[in-house]
N, CA, C and O atoms as a CHARMM CRD file, in Angstrom:
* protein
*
  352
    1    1 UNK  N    116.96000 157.26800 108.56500 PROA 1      0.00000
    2    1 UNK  CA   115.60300 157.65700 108.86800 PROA 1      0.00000
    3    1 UNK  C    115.29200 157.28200 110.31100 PROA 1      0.00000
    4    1 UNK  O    115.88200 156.43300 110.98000 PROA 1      0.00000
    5    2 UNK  N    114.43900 157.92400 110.62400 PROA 2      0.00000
    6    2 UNK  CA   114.14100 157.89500 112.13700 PROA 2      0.00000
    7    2 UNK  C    113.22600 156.53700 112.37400 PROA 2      0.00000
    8    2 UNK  O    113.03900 155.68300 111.50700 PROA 2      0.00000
    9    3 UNK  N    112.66800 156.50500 113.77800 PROA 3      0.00000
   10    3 UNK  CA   111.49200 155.17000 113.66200 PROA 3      0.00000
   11    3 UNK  C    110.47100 155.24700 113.57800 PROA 3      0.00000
   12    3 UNK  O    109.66400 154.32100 113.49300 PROA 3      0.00000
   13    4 UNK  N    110.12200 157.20700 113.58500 PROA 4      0.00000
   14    4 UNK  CA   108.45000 157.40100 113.25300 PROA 4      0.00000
   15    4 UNK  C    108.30100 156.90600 112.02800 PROA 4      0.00000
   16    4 UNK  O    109.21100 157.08600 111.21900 PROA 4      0.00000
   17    5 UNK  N    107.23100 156.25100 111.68300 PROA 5      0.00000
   18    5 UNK  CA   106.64500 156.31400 110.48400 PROA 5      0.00000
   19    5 UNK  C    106.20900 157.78800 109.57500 PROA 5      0.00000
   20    5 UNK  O    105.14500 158.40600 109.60500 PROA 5      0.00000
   21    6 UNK  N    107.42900 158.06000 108.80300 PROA 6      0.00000
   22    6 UNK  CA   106.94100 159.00300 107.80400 PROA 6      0.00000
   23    6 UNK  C    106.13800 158.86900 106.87900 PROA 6      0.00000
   24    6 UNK  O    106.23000 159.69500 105.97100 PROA 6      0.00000
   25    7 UNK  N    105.40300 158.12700 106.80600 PROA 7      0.00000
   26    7 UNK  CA   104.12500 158.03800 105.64400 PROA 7      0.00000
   27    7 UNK  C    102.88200 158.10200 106.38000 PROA 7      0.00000
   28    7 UNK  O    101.85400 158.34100 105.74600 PROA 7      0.00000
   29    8 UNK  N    102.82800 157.90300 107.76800 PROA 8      0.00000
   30    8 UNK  CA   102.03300 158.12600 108.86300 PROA 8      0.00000
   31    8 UNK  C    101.81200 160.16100 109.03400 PROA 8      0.00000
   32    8 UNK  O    100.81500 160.87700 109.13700 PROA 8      0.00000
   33    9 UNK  N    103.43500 160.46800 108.98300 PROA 9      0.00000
   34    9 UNK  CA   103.44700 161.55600 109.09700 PROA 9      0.00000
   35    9 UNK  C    102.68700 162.41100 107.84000 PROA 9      0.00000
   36    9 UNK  O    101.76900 163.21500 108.00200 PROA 9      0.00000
   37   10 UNK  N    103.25700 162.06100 106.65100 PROA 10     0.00000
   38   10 UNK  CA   103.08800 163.13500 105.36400 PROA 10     0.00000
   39   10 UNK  C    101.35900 162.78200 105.01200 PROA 10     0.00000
   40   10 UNK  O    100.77800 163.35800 104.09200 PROA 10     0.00000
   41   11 UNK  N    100.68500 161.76000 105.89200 PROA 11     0.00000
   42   11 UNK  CA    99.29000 161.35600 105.71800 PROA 11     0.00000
   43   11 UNK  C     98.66500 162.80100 106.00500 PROA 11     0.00000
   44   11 UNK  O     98.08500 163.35100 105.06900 PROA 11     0.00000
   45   12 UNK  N     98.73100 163.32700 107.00800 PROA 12     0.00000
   46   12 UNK  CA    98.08000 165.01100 106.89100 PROA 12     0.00000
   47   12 UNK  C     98.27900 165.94400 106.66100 PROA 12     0.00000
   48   12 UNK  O     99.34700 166.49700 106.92100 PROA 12     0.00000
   49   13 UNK  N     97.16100 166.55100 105.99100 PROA 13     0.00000
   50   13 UNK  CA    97.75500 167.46900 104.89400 PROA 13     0.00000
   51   13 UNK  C     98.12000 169.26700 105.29800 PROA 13     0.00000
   52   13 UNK  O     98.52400 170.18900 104.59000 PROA 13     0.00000
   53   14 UNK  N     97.73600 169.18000 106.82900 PROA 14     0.00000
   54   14 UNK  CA    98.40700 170.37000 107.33900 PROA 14     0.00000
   55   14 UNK  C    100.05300 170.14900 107.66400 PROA 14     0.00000
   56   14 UNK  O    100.92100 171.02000 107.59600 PROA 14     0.00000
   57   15 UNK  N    100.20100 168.93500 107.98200 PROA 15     0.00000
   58   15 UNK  CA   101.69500 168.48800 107.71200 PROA 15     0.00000
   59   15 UNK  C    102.48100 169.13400 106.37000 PROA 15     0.00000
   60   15 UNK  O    103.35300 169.99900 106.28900 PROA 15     0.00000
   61   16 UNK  N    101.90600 168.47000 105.52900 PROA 16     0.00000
   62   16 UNK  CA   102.16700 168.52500 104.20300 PROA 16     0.00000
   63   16 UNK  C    102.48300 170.24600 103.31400 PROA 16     0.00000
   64   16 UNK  O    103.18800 170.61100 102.37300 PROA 16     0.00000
   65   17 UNK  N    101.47000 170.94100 104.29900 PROA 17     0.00000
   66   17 UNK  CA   101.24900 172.19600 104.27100 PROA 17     0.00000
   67   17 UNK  C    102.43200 172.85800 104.50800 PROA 17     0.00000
   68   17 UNK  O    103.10000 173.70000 103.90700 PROA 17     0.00000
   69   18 UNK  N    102.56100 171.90700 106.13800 PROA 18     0.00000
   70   18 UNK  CA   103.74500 172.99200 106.63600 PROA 18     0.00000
   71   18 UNK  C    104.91700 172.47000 105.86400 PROA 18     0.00000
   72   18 UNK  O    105.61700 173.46500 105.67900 PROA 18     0.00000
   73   19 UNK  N    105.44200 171.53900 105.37000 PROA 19     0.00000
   74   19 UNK  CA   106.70600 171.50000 104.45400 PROA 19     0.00000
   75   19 UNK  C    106.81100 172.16900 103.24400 PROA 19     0.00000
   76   19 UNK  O    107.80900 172.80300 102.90100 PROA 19     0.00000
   77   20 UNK  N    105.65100 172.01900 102.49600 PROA 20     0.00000
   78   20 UNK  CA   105.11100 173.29000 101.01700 PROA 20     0.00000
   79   20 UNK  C    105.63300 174.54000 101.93800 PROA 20     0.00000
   80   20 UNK  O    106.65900 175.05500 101.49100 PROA 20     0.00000
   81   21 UNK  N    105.27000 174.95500 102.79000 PROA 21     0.00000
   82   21 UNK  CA   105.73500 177.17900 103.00700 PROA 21     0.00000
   83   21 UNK  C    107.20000 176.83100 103.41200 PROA 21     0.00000
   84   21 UNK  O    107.89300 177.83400 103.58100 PROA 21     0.00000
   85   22 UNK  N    107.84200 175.60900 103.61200 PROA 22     0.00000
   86   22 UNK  CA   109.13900 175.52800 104.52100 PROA 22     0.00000
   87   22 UNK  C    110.51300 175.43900 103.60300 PROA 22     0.00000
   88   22 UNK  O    111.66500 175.78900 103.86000 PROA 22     0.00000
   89   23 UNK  N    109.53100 174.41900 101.63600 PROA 23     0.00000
   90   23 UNK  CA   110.18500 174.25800 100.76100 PROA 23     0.00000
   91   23 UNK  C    110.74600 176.44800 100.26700 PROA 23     0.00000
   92   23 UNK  O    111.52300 176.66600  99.33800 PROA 23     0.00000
   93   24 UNK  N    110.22300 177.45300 100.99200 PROA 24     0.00000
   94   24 UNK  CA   110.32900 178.34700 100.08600 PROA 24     0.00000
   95   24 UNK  C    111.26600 178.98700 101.42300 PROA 24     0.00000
   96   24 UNK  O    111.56600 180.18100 101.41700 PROA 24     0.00000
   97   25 UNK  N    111.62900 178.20900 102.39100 PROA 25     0.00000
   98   25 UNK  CA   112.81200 178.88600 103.32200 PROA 25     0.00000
   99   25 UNK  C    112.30700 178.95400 104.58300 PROA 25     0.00000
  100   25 UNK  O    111.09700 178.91200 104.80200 PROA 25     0.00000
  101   26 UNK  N    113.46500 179.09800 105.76600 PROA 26     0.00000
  102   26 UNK  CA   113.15400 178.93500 107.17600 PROA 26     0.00000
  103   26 UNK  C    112.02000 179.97800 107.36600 PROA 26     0.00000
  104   26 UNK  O    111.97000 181.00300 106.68700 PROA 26     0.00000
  105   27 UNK  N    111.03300 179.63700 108.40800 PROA 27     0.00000
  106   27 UNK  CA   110.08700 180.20500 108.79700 PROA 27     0.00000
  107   27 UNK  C    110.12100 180.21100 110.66300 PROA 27     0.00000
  108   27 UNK  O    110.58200 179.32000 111.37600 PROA 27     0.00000
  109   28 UNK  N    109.72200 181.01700 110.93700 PROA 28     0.00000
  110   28 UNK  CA   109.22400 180.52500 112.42200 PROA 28     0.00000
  111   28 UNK  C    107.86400 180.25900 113.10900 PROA 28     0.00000
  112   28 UNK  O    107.01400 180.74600 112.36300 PROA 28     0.00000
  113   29 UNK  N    107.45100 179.87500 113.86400 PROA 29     0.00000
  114   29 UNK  CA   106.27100 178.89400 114.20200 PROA 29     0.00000
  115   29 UNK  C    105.21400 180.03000 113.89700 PROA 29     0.00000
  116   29 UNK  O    104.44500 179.91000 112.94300 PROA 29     0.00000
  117   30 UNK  N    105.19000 181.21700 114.78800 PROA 30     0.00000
  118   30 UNK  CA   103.89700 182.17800 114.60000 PROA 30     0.00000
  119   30 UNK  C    103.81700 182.67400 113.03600 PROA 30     0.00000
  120   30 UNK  O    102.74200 183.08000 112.59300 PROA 30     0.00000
  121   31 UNK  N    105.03700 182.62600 112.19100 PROA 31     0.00000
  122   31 UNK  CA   104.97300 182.63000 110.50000 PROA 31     0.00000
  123   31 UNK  C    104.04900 181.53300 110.18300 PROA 31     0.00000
  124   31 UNK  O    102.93100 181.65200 109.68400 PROA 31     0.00000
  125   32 UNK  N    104.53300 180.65500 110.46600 PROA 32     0.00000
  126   32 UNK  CA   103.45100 179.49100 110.26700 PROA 32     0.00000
  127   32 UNK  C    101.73800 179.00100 110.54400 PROA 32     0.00000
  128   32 UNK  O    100.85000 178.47600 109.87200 PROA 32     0.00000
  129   33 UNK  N    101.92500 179.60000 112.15800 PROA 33     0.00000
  130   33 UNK  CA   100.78900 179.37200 112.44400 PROA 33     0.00000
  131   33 UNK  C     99.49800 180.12400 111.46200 PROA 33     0.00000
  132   33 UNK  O     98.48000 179.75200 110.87900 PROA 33     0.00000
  133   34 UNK  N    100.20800 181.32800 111.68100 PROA 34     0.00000
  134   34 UNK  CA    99.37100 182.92900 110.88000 PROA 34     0.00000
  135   34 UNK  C     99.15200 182.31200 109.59200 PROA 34     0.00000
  136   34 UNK  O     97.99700 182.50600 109.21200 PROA 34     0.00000
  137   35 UNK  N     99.83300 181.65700 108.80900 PROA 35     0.00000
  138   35 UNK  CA    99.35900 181.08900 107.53700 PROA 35     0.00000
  139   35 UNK  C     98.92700 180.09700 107.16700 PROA 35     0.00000
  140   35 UNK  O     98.37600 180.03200 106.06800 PROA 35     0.00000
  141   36 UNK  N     99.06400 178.92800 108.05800 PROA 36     0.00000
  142   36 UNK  CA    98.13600 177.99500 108.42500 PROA 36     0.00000
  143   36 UNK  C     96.44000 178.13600 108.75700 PROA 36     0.00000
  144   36 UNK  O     95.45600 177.44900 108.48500 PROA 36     0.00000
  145   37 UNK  N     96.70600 179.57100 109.58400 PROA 37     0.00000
  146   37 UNK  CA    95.31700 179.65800 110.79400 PROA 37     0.00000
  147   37 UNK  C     95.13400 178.54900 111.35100 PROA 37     0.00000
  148   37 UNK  O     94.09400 177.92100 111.15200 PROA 37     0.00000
  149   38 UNK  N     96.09800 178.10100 112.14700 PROA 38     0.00000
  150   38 UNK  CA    95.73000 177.42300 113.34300 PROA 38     0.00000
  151   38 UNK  C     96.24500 177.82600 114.43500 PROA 38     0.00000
  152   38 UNK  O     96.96000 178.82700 114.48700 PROA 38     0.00000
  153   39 UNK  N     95.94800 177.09100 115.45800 PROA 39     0.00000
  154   39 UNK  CA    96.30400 177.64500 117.01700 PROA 39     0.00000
  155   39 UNK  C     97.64400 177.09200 117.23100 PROA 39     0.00000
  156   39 UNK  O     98.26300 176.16600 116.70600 PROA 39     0.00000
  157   40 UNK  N     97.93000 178.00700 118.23800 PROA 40     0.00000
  158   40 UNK  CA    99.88900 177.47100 118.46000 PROA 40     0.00000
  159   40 UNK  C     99.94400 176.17900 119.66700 PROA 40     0.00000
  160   40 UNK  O    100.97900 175.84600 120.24300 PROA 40     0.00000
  161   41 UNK  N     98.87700 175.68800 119.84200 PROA 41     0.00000
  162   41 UNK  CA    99.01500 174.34900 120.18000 PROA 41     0.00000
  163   41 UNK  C     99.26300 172.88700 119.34300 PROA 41     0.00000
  164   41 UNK  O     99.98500 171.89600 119.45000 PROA 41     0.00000
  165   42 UNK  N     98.03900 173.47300 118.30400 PROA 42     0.00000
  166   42 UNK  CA    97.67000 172.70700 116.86600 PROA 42     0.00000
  167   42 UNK  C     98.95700 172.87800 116.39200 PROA 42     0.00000
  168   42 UNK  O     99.58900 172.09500 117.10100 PROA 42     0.00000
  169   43 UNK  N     99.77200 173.42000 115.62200 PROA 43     0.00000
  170   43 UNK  CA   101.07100 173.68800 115.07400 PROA 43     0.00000
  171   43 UNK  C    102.05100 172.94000 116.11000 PROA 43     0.00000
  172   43 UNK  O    102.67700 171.97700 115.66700 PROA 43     0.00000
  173   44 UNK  N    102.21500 173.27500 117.33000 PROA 44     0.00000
  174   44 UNK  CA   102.87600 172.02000 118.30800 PROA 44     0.00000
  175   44 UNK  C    103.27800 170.97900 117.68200 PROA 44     0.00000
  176   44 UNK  O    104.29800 170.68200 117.06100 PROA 44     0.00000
  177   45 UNK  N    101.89400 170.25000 118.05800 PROA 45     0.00000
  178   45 UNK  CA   101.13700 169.48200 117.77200 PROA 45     0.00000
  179   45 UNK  C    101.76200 168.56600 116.08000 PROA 45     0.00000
  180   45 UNK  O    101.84700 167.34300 115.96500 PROA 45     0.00000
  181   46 UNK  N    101.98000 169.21000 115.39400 PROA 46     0.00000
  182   46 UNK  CA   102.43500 169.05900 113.77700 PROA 46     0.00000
  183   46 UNK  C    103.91900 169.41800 113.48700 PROA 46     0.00000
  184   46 UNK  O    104.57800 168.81200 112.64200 PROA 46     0.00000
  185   47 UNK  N    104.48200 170.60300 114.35800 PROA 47     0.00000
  186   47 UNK  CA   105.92600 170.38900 114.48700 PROA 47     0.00000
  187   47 UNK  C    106.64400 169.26300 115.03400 PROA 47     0.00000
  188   47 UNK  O    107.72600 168.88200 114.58600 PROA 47     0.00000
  189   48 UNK  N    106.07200 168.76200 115.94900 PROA 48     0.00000
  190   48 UNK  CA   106.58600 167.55700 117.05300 PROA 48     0.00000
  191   48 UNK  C    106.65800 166.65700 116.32200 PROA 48     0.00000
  192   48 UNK  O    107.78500 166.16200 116.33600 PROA 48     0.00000
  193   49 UNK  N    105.76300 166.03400 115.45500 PROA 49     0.00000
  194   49 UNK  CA   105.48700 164.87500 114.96700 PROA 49     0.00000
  195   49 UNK  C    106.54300 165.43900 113.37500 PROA 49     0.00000
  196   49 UNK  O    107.04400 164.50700 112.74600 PROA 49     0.00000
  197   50 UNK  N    106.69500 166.27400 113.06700 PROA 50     0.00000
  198   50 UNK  CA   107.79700 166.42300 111.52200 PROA 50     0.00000
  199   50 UNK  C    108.96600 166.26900 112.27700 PROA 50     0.00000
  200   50 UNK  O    109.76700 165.47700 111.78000 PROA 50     0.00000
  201   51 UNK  N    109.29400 166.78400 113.31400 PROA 51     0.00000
  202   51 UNK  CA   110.42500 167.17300 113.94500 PROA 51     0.00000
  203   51 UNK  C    111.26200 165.35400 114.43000 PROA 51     0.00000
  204   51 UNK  O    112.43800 165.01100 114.30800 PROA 51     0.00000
  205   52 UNK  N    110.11900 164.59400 114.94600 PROA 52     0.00000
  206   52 UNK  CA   110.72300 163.32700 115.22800 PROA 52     0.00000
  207   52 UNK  C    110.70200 162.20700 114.34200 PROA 52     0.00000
  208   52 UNK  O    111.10300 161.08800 114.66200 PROA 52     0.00000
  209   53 UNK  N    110.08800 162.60500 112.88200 PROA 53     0.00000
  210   53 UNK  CA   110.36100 162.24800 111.37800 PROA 53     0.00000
  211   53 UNK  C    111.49400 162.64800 110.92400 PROA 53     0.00000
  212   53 UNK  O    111.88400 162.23900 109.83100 PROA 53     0.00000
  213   54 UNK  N    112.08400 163.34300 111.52000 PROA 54     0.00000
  214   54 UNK  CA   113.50200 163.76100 110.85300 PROA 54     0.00000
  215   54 UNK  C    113.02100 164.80000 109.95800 PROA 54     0.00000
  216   54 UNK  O    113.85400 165.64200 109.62200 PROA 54     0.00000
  217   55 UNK  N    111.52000 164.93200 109.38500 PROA 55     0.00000
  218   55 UNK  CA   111.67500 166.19000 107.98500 PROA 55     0.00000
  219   55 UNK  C    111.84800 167.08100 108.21700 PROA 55     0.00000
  220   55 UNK  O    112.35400 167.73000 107.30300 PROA 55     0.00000
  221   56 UNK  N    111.51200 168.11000 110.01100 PROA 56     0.00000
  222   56 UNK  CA   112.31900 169.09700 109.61100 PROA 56     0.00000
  223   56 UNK  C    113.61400 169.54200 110.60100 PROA 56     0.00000
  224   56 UNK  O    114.35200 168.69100 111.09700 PROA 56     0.00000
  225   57 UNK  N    113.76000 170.75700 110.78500 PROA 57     0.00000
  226   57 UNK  CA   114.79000 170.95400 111.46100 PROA 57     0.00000
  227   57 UNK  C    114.81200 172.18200 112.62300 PROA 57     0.00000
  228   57 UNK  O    114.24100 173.09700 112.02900 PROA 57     0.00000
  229   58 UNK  N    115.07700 172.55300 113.61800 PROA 58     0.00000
  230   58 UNK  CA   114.82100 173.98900 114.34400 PROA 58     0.00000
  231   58 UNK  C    115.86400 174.32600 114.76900 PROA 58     0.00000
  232   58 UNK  O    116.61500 173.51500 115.31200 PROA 58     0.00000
  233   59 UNK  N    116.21700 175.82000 114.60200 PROA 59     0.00000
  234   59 UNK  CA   117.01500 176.62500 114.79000 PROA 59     0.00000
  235   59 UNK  C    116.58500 177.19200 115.93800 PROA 59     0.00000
  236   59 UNK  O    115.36000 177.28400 116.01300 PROA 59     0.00000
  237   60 UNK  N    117.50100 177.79500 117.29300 PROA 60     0.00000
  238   60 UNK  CA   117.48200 178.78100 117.90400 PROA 60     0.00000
  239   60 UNK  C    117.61100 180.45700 117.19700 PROA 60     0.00000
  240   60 UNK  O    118.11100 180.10200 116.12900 PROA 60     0.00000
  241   61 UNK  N    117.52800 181.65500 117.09700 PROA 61     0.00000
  242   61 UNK  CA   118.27700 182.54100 116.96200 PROA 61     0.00000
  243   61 UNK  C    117.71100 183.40700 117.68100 PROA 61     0.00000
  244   61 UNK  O    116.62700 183.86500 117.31800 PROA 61     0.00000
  245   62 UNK  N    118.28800 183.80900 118.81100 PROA 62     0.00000
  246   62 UNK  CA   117.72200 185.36200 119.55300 PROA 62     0.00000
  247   62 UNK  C    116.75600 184.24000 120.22300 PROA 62     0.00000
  248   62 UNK  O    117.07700 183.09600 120.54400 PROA 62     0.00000
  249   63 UNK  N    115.31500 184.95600 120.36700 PROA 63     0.00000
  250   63 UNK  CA   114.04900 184.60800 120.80900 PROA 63     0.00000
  251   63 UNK  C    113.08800 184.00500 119.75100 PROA 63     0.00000
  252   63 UNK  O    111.87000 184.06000 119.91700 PROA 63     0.00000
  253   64 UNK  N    113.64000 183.44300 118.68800 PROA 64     0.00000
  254   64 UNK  CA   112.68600 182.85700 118.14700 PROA 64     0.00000
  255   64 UNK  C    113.32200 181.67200 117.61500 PROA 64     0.00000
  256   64 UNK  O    114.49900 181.53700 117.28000 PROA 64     0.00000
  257   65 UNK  N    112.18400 180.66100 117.57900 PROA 65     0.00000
  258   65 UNK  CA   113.15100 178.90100 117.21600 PROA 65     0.00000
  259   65 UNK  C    112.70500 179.11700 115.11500 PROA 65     0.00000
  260   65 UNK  O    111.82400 179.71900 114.50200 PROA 65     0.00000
  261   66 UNK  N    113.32500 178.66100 114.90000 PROA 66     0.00000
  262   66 UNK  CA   113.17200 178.58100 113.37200 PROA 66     0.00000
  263   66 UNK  C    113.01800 177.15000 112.43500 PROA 66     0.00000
  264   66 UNK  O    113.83900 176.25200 112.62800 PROA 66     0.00000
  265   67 UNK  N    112.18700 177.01500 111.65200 PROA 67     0.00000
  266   67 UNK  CA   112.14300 175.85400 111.06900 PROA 67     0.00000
  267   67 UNK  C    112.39200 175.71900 109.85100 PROA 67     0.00000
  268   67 UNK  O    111.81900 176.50800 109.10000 PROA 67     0.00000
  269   68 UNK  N    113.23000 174.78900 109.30100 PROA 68     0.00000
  270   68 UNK  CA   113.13100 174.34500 107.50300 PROA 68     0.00000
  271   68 UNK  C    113.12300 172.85100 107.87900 PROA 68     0.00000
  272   68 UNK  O    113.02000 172.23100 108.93800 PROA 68     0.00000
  273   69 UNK  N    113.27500 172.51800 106.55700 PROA 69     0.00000
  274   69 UNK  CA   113.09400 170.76300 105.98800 PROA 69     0.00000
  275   69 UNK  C    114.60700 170.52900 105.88800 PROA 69     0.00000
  276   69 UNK  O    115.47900 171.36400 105.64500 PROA 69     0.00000
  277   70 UNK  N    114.77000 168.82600 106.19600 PROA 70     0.00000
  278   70 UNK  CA   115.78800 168.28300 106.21200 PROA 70     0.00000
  279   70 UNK  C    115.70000 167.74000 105.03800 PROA 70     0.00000
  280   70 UNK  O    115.03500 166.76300 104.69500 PROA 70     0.00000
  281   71 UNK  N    116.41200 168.42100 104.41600 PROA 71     0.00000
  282   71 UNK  CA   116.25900 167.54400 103.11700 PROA 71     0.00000
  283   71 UNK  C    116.77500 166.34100 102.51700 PROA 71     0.00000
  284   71 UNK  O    116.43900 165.89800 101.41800 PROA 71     0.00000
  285   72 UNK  N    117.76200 165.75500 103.45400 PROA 72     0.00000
  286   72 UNK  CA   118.73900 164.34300 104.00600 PROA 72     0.00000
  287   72 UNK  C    117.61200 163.42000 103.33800 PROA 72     0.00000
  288   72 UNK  O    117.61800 162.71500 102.32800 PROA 72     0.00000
  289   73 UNK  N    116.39200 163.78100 104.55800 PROA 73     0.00000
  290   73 UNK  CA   115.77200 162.46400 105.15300 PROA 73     0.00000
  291   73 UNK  C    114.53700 162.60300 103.55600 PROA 73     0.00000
  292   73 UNK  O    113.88700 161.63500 103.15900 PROA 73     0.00000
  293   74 UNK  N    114.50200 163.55200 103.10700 PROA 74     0.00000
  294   74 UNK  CA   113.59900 163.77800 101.39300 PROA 74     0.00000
  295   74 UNK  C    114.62900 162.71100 101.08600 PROA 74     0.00000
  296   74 UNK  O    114.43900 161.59100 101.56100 PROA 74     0.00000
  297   75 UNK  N    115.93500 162.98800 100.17500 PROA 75     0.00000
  298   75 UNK  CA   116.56000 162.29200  99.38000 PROA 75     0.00000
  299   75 UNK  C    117.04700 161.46600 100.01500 PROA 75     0.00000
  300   75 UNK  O    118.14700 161.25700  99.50300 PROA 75     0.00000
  301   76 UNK  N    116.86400 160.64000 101.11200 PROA 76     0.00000
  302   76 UNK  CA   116.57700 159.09900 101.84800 PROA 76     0.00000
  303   76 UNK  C    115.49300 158.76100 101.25500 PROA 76     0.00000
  304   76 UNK  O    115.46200 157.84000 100.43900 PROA 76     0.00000
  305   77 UNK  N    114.57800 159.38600 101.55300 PROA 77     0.00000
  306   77 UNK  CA   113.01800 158.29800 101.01000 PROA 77     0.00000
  307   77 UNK  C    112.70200 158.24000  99.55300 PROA 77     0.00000
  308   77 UNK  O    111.87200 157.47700  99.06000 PROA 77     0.00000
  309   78 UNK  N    113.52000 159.21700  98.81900 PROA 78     0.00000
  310   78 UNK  CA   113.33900 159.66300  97.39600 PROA 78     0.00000
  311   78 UNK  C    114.05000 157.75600  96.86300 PROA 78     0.00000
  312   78 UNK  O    113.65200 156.88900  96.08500 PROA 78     0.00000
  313   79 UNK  N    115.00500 157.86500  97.63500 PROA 79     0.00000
  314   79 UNK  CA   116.18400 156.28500  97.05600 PROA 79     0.00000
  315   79 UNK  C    115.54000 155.54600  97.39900 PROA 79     0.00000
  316   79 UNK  O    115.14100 154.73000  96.56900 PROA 79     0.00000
  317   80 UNK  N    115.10100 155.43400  98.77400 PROA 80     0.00000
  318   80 UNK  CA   114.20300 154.33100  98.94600 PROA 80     0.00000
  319   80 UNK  C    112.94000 153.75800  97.90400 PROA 80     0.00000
  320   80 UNK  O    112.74200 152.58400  97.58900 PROA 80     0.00000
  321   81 UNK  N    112.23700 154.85100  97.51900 PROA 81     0.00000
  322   81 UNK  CA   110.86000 154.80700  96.88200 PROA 81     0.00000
  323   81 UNK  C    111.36400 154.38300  95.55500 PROA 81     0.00000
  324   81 UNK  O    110.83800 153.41100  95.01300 PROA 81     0.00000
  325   82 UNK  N    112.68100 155.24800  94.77500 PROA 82     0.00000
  326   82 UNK  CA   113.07100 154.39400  93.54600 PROA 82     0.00000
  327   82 UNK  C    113.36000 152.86500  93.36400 PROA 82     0.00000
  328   82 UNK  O    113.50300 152.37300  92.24400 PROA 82     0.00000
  329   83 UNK  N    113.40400 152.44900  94.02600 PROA 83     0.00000
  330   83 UNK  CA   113.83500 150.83200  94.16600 PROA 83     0.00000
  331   83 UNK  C    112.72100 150.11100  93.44900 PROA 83     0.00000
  332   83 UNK  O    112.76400 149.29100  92.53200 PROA 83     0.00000
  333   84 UNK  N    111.53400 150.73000  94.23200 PROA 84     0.00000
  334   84 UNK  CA   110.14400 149.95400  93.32900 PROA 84     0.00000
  335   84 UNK  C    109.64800 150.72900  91.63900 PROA 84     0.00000
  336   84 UNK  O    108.69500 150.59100  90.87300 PROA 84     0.00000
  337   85 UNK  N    110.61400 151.36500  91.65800 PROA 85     0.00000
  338   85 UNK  CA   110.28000 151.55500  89.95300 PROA 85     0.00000
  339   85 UNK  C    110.45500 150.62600  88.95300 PROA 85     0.00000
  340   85 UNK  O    111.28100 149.71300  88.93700 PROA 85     0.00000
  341   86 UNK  N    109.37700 150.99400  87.85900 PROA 86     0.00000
  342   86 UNK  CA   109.65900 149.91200  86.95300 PROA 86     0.00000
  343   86 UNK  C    111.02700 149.69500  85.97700 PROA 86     0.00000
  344   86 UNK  O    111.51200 150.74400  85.55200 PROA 86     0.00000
  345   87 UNK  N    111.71100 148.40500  85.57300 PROA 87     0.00000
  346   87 UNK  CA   112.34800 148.25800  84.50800 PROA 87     0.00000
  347   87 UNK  C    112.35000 149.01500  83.07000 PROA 87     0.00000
  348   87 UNK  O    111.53700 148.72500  82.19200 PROA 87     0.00000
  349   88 UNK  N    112.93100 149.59600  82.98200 PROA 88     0.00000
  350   88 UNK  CA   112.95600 149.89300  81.13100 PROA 88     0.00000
  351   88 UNK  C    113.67300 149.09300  80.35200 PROA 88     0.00000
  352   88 UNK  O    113.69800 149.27700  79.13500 PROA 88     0.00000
């Protein structure tokens, strides 16, 4: 895992947003923005901060950068978070 704080990160829920449309396959930013409705600064803005969480990932292809989820750094925090489960 990276040194951003990912629980800092997944705290907003346009964050959160953008990994929900990302769980259904790569997208690219103006895909995103358009379904978000936000501005392509705002989306920046929320890529930057997933992007140096490790959750997601960007592709070049042609002229457009592409994004999905790393799903590494999910089933990192998934092991982590089991640790504090209870005994049976």
């Amino acid at each position: 895992m990276s040194d951003t704080n990912i629980f800092k990160v997944l705290s907003d829920a346009q964050r959160r947003d953008i990994l929900v449309m990302l769980k259904e396959g790569r997208m690219n930013a103006g895909e995103i923005a358009d379904r978000l409705g936000v501005t392509p600064a705002a989306l920046s803005y929320h890529l930057k901060l997933l992007k140096d969480a490790d959750l997601i990932m960007e592709y070049k292809q042609k002229n457009y950068i592409y994004y999905e989820i790393n799903t590494t750094v999910f089933e990192d925090l998934l092991t982590w978070v089991a640790q504090f489960g209870g005994k049976k």
